[in-house]
C-alpha positions in Angstrom: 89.9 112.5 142.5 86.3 111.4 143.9 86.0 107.8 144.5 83.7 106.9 141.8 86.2 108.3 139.3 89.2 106.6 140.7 87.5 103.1 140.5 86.2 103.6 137.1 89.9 104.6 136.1 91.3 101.4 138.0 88.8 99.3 135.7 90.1 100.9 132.8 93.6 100.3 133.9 93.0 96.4 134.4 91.1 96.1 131.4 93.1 93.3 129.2 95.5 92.6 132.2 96.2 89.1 133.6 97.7 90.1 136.7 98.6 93.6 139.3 100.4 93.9 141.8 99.9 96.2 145.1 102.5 98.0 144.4 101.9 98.9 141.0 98.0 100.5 141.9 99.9 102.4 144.5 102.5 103.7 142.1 99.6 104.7 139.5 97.1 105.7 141.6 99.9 107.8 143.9 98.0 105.7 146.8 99.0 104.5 150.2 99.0 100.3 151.2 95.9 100.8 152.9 94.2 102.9 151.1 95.0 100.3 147.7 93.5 98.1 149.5 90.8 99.3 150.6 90.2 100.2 146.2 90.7 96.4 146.2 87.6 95.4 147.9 85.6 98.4 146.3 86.4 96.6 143.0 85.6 93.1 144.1 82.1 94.6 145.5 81.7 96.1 141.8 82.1 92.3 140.3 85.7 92.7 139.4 86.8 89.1 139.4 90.1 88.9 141.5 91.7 86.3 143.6 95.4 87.2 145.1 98.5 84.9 144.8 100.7 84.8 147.9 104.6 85.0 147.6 107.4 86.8 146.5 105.9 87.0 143.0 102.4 87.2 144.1 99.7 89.8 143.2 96.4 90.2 142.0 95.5 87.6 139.4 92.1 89.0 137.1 90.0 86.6 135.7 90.5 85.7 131.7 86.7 86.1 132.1 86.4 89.6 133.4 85.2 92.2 130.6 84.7 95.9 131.1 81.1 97.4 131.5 79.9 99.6 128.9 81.6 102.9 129.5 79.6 105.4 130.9 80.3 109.9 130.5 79.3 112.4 132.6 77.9 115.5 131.1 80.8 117.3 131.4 82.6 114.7 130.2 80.7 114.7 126.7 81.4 118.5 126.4 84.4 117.8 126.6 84.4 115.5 123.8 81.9 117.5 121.9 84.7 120.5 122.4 87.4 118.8 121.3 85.3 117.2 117.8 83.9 120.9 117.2 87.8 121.9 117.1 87.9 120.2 114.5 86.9 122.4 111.7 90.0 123.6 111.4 90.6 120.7 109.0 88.7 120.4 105.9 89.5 116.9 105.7 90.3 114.2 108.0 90.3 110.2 107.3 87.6 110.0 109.9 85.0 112.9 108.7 82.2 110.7 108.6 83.1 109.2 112.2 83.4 112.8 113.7 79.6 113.7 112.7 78.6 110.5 114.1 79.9 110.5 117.1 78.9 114.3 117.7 75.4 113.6 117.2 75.1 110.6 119.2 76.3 112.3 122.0 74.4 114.9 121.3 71.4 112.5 121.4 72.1 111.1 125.1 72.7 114.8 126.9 69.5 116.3 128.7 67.5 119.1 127.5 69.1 121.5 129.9 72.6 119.8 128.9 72.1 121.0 125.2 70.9 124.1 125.9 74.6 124.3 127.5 76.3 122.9 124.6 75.0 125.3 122.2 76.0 128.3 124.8 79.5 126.7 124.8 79.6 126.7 121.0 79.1 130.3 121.0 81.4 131.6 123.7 84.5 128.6 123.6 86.1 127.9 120.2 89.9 127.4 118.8 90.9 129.5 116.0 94.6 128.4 114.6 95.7 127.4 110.8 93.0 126.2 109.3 93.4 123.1 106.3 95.2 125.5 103.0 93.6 122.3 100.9 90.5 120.1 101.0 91.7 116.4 100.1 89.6 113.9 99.4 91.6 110.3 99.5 93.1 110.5 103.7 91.1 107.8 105.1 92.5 105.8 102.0 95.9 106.7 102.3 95.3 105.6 105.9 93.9 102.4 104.6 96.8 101.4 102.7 99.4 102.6 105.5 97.9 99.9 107.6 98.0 97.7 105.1 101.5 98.3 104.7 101.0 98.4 100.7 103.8 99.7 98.3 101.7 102.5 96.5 102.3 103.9 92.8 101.4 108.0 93.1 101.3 111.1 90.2 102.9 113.4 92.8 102.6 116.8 90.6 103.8 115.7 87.0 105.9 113.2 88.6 105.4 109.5 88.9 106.8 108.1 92.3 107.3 104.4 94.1 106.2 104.5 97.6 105.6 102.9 100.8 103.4 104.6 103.3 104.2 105.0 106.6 102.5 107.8 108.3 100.0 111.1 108.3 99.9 114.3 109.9 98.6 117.9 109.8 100.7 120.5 110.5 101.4 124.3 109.8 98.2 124.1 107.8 98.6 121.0 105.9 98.4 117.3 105.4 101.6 115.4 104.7 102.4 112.1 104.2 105.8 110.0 105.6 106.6 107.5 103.1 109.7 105.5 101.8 110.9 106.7 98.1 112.4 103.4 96.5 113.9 105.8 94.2 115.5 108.1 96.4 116.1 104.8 98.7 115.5 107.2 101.5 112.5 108.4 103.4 110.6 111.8 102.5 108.0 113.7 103.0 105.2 114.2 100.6 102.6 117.4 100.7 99.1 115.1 100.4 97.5 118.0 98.1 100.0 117.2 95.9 99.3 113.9 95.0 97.2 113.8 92.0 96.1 109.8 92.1 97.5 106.6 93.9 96.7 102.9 93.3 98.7 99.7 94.9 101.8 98.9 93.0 101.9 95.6 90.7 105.6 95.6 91.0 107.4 93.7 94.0 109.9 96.4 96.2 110.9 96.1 99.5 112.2 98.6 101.9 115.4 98.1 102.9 116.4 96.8 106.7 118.8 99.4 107.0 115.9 101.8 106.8 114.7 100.3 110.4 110.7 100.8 109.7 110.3 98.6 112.6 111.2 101.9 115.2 109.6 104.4 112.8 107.1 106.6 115.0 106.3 110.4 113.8 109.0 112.0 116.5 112.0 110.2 114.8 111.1 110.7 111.7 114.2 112.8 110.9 116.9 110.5 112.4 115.8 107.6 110.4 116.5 109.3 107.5 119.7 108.6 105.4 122.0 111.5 106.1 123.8 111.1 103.6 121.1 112.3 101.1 120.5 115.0 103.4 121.3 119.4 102.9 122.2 120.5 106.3 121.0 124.6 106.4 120.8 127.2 108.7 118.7 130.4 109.3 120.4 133.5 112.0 116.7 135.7 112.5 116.2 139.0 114.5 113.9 138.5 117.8 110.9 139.9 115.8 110.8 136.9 113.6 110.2 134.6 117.1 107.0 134.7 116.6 106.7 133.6 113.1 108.7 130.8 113.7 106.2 129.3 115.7 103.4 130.1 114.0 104.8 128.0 111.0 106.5 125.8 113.0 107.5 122.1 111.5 108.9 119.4 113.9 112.0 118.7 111.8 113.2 122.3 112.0 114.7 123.6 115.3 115.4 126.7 116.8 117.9 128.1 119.3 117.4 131.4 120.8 121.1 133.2 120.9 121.8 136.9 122.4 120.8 139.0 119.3 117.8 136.8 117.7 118.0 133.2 116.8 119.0 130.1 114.9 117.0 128.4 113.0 118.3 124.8 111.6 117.1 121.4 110.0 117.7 119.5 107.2 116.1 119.0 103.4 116.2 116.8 100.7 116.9 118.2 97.1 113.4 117.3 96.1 112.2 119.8 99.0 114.3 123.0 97.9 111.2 124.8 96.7 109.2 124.5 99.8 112.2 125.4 101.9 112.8 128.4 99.4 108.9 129.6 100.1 109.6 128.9 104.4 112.9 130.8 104.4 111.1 133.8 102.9 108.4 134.0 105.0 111.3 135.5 107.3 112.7 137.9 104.9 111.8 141.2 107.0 113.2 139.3 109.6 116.3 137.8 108.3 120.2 137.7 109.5 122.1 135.4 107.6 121.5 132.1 105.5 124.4 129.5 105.8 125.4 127.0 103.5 126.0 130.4 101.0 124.9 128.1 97.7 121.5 127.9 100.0 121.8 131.7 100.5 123.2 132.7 96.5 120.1 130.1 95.6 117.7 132.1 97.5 118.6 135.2 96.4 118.7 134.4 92.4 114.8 132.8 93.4 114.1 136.4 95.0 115.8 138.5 92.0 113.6 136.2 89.1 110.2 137.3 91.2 111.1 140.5 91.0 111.8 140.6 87.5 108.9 139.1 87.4 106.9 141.9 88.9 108.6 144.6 86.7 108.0 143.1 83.5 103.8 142.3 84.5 103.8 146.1 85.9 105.5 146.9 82.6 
């Protein structure tokens, strides 16, 4: 990494820090003793205020009054950025849509002539293409709003009426959900945000229970921090060819485990989720081996024999 880089990185990394020591710049930096502190002096010469303790718990101590300089991109660095905004078509929505346009043009604004001409060449040859958003929703950055807020929510999710509390948002597989605690269900679920119809604070007075543990929630243990006890345990036995599909529609609570002759496909669902695990199993049916528990499989089955009824009588 040239040198200018590194020190603007080592800023960054003391930014809101009250002391370093040595060893930890060498550790992050992967630098040697001498070479750390020769970085040392570079950022005393750039006005980093730092004076060094001596002893066995000694370092270097930074200023309470030392404050970052404005940041400063390279071109490449704001096509970068411009890249990774553009990408972001794929979703119709987003709770910062507004922010995204903003921040694009303002870039924008700062680049050279000869730098836009090469933004607008890497528009037309660099691009990503994946699921794009099934559903424009309108209320995210709302729903954001009252996650931080950490405000129990009263919601017309499809003709029902549901007690939540909020907890997190993410797109996946084409789709915006949202992670919230059911007081009802006195469990955590997952709710499909084109689904809810309206949502205003609740007047009534609920609180999540402690066994719950929302305290350690974060998006990758989600699933564990759900009660098992309220939980359906399936799994899915797939030929090879359905691989591919798999991750193509791939959701972070449902695993899969390549075997000799295909693979296994597992996870869990709550009652209230049947119907969308219904629709996801039969996106494999070309592809499918086995269904296990067999009331999942005799239910799946009886779901496939009504649409076909279906189809006979309309073609009828």
């Amino acid at each position: 990494m040239k040198k200018t880089l590194l020190l603007q990185q080592m800023q960054l990394f003391l930014q809101g820090r009250q002391k370093v020591t040595l060893k930890e710049l060498m550790q992050e930096f992967q630098l040697s003793r001498s070479s750390a502190l020769r970085y040392i002096s570079a950022l005393e010469e750039l006005g980093v205020p730092l004076y060094s303790e001596r002893g066995r718990n000694g370092g270097y101590v930074v200023a309470p009054t030392y404050r970052l300089a404005p940041v400063r991109f390279s071109a490449d660095e704001i096509h970068a950025m411009l890249f990774a905004i553009s990408g972001m078509h794929v979703l119709q929505s987003t709770p910062f849509n507004l922010q995204f346009r903003s921040i694009s043009e303002k870039l924008k604004q700062v680049l050279p002539q000869d730098e836009k001409v090469k933004d607008e060449t890497l528009r037309k040859c660099l691009g990503v293409r994946t699921v794009r958003q099934l559903n424009p929703i309108k209320h995210l950055n709302m729903l954001l709003n009252h996650i931080f807020q950490q405000e129990n929510l009263e919601v017309i999710y499809g003709d029902k009426k549901v007690f939540i509390y909020p907890v997190a948002m993410w797109f996946e597989s084409g789709r915006w959900f949202l992670a919230v605690f059911d007081y009802e269900a006195q469990d955590l679920r997952v709710l499909r945000c084109h689904a809810i119809q309206s949502f205003r604070p609740m007047t009534r007075s609920l609180v999540v229970p402690e066994k719950i543990r929302l305290t350690d929630f974060n998006l990758s243990n989600f699933e564990q921090l759900r009660q098992k006890q309220q939980q359906h345990y399936f799994e899915i036995t797939i030929k090879s060819s359905g691989v591919e599909h798999y991750h193509s529609k791939s959701f972070s609570h449902i695993s899969l485990k390549l075997t000799d002759d295909g693979a296994l496909i597992s996870g869990y669902y709550h009652q209230e989720e049947l119907g969308y695990l219904l629709d996801y199993i039969n996106g494999f049916s070309r592809h499918l081996i086995e269904i296990k528990p067999t009331t999942l499989k005799q239910i799946y089955v009886d779901e496939i024999k009504m649409r076909l009824n279906q189809l006979e009588l309309e073609a009828t």
